[in-house]
C-alpha positions in Angstrom: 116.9 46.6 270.3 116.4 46.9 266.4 115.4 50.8 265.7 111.6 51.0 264.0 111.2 49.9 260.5 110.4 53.3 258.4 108.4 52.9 255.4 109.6 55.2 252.5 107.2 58.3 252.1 104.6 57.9 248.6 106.1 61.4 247.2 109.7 59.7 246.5 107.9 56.9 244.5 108.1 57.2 241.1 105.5 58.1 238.5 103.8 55.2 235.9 101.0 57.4 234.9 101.9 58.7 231.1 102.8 62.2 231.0 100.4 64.8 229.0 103.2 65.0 226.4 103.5 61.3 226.1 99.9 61.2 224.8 100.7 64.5 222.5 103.0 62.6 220.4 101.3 59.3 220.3 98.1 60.5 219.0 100.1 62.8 216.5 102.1 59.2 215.4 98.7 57.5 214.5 97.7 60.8 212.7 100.3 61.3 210.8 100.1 57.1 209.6 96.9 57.1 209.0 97.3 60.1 206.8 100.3 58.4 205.3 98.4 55.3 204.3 95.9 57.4 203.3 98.0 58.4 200.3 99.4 54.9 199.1 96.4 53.5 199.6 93.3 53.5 197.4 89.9 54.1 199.3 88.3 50.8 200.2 85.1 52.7 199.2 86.1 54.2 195.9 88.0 50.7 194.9 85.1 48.7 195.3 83.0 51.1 193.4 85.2 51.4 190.5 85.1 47.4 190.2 81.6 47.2 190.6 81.0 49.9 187.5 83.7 47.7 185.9 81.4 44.6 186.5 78.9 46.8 185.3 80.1 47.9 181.9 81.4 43.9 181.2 78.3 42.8 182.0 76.7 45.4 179.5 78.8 44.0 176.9 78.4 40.4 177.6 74.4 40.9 176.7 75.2 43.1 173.1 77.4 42.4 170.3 78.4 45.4 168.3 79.2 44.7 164.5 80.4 47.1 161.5 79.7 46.9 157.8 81.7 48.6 155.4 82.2 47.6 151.4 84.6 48.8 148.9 87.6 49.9 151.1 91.3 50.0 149.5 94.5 50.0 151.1 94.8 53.8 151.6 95.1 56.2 154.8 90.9 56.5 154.2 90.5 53.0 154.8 92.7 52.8 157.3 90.8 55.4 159.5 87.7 53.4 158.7 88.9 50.1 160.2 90.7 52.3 163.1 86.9 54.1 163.4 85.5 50.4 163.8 88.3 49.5 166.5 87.6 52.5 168.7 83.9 52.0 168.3 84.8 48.9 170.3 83.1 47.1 167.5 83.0 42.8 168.2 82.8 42.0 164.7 83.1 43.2 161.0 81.6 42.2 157.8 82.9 43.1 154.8 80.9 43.5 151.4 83.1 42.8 149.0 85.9 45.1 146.7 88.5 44.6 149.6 91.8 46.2 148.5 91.2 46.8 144.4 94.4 44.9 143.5 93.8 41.8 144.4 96.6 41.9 147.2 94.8 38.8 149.8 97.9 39.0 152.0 98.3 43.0 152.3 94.3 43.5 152.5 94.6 40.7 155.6 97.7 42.3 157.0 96.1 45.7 156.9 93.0 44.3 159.3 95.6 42.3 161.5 97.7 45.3 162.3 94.6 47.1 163.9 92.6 44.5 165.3 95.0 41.6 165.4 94.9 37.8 163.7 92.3 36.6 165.9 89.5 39.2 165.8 86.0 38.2 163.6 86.7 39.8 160.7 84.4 38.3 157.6 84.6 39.1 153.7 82.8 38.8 150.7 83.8 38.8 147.1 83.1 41.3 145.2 83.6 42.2 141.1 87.5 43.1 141.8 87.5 39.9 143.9 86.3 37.7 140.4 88.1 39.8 138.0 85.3 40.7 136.4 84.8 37.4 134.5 82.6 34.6 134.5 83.9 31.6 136.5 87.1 33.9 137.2 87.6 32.9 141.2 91.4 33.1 140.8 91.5 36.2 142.7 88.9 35.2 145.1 90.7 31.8 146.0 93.6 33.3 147.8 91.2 35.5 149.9 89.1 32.5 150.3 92.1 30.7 151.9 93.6 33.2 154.3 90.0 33.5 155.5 89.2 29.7 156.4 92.4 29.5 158.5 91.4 33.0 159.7 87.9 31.0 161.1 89.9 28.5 162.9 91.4 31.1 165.3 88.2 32.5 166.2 87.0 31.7 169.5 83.2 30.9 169.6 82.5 31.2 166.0 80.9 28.6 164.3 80.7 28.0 160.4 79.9 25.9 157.5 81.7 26.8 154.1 79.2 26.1 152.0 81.5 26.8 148.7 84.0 28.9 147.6 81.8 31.5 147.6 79.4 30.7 150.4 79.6 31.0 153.9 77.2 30.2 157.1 78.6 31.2 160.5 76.8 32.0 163.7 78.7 34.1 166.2 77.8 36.2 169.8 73.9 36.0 168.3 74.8 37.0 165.1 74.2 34.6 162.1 74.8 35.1 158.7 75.3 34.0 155.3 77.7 35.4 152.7 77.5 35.1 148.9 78.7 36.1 145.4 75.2 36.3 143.8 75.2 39.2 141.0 79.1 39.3 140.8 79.3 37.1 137.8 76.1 37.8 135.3 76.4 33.8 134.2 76.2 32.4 137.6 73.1 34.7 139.4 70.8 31.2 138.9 73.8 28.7 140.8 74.7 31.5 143.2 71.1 31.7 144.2 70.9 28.1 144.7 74.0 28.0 146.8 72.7 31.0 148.7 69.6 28.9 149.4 71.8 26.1 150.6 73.8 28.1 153.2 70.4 29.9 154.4 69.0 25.9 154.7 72.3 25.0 156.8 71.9 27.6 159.3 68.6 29.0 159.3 66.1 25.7 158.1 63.3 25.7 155.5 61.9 29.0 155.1 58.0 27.6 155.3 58.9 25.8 158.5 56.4 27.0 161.3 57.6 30.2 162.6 56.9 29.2 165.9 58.7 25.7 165.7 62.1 25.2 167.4 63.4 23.2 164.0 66.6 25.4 164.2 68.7 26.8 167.0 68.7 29.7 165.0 65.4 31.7 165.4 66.7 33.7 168.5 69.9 35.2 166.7 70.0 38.4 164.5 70.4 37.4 160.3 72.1 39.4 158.2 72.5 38.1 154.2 76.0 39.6 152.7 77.1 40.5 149.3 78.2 42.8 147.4 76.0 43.4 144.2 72.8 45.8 145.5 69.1 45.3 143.9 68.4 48.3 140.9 66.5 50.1 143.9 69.1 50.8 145.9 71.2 52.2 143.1 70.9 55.7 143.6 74.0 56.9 141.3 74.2 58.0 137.9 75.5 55.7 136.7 73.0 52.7 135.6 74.7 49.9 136.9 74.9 46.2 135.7 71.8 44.9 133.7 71.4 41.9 135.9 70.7 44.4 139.1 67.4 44.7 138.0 67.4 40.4 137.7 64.4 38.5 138.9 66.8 36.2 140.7 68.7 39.0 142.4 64.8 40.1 143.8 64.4 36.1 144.7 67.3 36.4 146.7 66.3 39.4 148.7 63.0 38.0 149.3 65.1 35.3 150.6 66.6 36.7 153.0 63.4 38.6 154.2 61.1 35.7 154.6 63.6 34.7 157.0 63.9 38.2 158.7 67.4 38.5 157.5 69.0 42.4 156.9 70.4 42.6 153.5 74.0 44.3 153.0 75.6 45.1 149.9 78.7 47.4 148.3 79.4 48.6 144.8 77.9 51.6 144.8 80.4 54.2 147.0 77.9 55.8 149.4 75.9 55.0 152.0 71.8 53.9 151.5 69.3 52.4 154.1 65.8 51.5 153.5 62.6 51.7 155.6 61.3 48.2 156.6 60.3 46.2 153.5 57.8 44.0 153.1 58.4 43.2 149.8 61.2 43.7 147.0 60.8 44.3 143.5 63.0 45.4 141.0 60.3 48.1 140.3 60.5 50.8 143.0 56.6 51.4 142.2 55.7 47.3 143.6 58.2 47.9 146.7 56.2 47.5 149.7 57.7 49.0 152.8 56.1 51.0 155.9 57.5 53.8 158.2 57.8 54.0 162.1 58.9 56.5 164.6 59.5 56.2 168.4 60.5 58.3 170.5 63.8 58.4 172.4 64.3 60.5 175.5 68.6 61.3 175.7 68.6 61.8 179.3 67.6 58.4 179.9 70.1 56.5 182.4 68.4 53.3 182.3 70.3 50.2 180.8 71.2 50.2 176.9 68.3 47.5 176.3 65.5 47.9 177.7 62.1 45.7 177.7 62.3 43.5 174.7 58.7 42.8 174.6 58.0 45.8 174.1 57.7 47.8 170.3 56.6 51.1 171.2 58.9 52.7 173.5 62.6 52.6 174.1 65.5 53.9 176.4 68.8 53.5 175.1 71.5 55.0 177.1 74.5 54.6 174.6 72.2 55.5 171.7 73.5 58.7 169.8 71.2 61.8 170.5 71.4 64.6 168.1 69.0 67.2 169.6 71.2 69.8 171.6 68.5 71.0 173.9 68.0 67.0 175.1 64.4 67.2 174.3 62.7 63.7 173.1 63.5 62.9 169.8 61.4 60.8 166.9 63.5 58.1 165.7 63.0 55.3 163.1 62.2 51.9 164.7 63.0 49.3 162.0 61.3 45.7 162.0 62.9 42.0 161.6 61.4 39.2 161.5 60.0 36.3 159.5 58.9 38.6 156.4 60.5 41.5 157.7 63.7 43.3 156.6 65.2 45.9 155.3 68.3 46.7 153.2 71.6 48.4 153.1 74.3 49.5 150.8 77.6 50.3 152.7 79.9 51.0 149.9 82.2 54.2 151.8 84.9 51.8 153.0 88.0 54.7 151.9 88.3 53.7 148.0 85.9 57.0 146.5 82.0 58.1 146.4 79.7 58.0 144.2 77.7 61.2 143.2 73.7 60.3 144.3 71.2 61.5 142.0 68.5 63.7 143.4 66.0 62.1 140.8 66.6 59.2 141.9 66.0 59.9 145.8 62.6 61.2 144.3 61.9 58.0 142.6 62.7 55.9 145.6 60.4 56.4 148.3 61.3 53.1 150.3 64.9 54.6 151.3 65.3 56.4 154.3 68.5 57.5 154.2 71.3 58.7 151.7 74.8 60.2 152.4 76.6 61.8 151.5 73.5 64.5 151.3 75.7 67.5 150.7 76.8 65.5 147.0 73.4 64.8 146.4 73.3 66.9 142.8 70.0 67.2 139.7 73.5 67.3 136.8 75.3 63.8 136.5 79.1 65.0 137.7 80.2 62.1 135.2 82.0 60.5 137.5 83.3 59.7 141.3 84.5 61.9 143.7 88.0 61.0 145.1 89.7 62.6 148.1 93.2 62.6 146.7 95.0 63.3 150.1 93.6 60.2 152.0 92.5 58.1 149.3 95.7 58.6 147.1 95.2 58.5 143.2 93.2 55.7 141.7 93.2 55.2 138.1 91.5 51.5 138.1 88.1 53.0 137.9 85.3 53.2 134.8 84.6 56.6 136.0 86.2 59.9 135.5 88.3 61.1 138.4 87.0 64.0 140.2 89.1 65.3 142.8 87.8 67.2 146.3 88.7 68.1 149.3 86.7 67.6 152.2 85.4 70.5 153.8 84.9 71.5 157.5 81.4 71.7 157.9 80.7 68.1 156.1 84.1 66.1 156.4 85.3 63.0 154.8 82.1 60.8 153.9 83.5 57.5 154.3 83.4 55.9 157.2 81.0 52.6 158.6 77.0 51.2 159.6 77.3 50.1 163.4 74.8 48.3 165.0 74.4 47.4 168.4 72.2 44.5 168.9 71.0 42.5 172.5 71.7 38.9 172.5 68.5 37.0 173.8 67.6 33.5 173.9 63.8 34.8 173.2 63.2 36.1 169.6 62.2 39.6 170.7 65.4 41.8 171.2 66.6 45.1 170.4 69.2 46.9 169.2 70.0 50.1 166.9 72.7 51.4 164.2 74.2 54.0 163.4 76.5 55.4 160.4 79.5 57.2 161.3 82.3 58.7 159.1 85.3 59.3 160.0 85.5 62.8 160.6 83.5 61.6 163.5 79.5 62.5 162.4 76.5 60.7 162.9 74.7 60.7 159.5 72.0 58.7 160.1 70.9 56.2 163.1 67.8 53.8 164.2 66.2 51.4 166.1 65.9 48.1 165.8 63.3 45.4 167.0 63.4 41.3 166.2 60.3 39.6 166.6 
């Protein structure tokens, strides 16, 4: 007989519950990963934040075009920090008013602007008086400029242009259009260049007495601008008189021109900077200018978007506009108007060559400008001559004038420096935008709105 089968006692089985110090270290293993992935690993959060402000910001940009406008440059270290001002701006676009380089050097002038913004980027000249040589029918100069800037066009993405002559162009680009001429460059051309003028504001912009309200041109919704380099006797605020044919009835025509059709008006020559209240009628007599004054107000701790409510004329928030007022308090600023016989004019002529000495009379005389700079040269006693900077403009001995040297001092800076404007594309005519003039030593001399109807 088989002894009874005896089943092993439960305390000699062995354990398969995990130990207290099994579940120590395996909670202290996903710990220490999760902390370790922590590390190398960029919040989800904080990543998708960052690309939706980066969304954001492109977005921003995608609905403004900024542009600069400098005239009489050089090749020197001044102009240089000008065009590096207008890069680090982030500036889309430049136009240029004419006296590019003073030696009539096309390829170093072209090589300069390529070696800060590159081959490609929209950068548009105008000849001025060292660009003719200073005599009638004298293009020689101009023709090489001419050429490197019509292959220049054809690497421009989304530009669009019609060379109209040597002298004339008519471009539309990221809601900008404009039209460049020679007019008042050469005293025996001012009646072809105004008919030329005339032809390339036809091309791109129609017939002046069309019906404002028509959709004859594909134009109407885009900011005008009207370049060259010779200003109107009005804006001549030096002490030295100027040419005879600034004060030329065709030189007014062409103005009036370019302010039936609500185009800005931006000229060199003169080596300062010079910005007009909104005209409403030009005249080579200051006395029959007609021009009116408007203020807004601007609120710098707005955080709303750069461009607000185009319909809109009396009130604006503009959260990239430069605020002065160091207490953040609302601030009255001047809200220019352009439209179909409405404009306003500009001399930008502190591109890095020298500056002319404005004339406190003539400020007085002048009550359609709203703005001159550099104000601390502003002087009753004709200095007989320009004031040169000679450590960033170098010596210059191919000016009329007599050289006066200076150094710029720390209150005030260098004066030369750029008009930027920042403007809202819109398929609508109303949009907004505002400018702003700043030198290179990095102040903002003068600044406004702007509103297109």
């Amino acid at each position: 007989m088989l002894p009874p089968l005896e089943m092993p006692s439960s305390q000699s089985e062995p354990s398969t519950r995990p130990s207290l110090q099994f579940y120590i270290v395996f909670f202290v293993g996903i710990a220490c990963t999760f902390m370790i992935l922590l590390m190398v690993t960029p919040p989800i959060m904080t990543q998708t934040t960052h690309d939706q402000l980066e969304q954001q910001v492109q977005s921003q940009r995608r609905l403004t075009t900024k542009i600069a406008f400098i005239a009489d440059a050089g090749l020197n270290e001044a102009s240089n920090r000008v065009l590096k001002l207008i890069r680090e701006e982030g500036c889309d676009m430049v136009l240029h008013q004419g006296d590019l380089d003073y030696s009539g050097k096309s390829v170093e002038f072209f090589k300069s602007v390529d070696s800060i913004f590159g081959p490609t980027f929209p950068y548009f000249v105008t000849m001025g008086n060292y660009e003719s040589k200073r005599g009638a029918g004298r293009d020689v100069a101009w023709g090489a400029y001419h050429a490197i800037q019509r292959a220049r066009l054809k690497r421009i993405q989304g530009l669009s242009c019609a060379v109209v002559s040597l002298r004339n162009l008519a471009c539309t680009y990221e809601g900008v259009s404009f039209v460049t001429s020679a007019i008042g460059v050469n005293s025996s051309r001012l009646g072809l260049d105004l008919r030329e003028l005339r032809a390339a504001q036809v091309t791109i912009w129609g017939d002046a007495n069309e019906d404002i309200g028509s959709a004859a041109t594909q134009f109407k919704s885009t900011w005008k601008f009207c370049s060259w380099h010779l200003p109107l006797i009005d804006f001549q605020v030096g002490f030295r008189e100027g040419v005879p044919w600034m004060a030329s009835p065709k030189l007014v025509e062409a103005y009036e021109s370019c302010r039936q059709r609500g185009a800005v008006i931006l000229t060199g020559h003169e080596h300062y900077y010079v910005r007009s209240h909104t005209i409403r009628r030009y005249s080579e007599n200051p006395k029959s200018v007609k021009y009116e004054e408007v203020h807004v107000e601007v609120s710098p701790k707005t955080t709303s978007t750069m461009m607000v409510d185009a319909n809109s004329t009396t009130s604006a928030s503009y959260s990239t506009f430069p605020t002065l007022a160091a207490n953040g308090e609302p601030e009255l600023v001047e809200l220019l108007k352009v439209g179909p016989g409405s404009s306003f004019a500009v001399v930008s002529g502190l591109g890095g060559h020298s500056v002319s000495v404005p004339s406190a009379h003539k400020q007085r005389e002048f009550p359609h400008l709203a703005a001159i700079h550099p104000q601390a040269l502003i002087t009753e006693v004709d200095p007989n001559g320009k004031v040169f900077y000679p450590e960033i403009t170098g010596t210059n001995s191919e000016t009329t004038s007599n050289r006066i040297e200076s150094k710029a001092d720390e209150k005030e800076g260098y004066p030369f420096g750029a008009l930027i404007c920042v403007l809202q594309k819109s398929a609508v005519p109303r949009a907004k935008g505002f400018c702003y003039f700043k030198t290179i030593s990095g102040k903002i001399v003068d600044r406004f709105l702007l509103h297109r109807f």
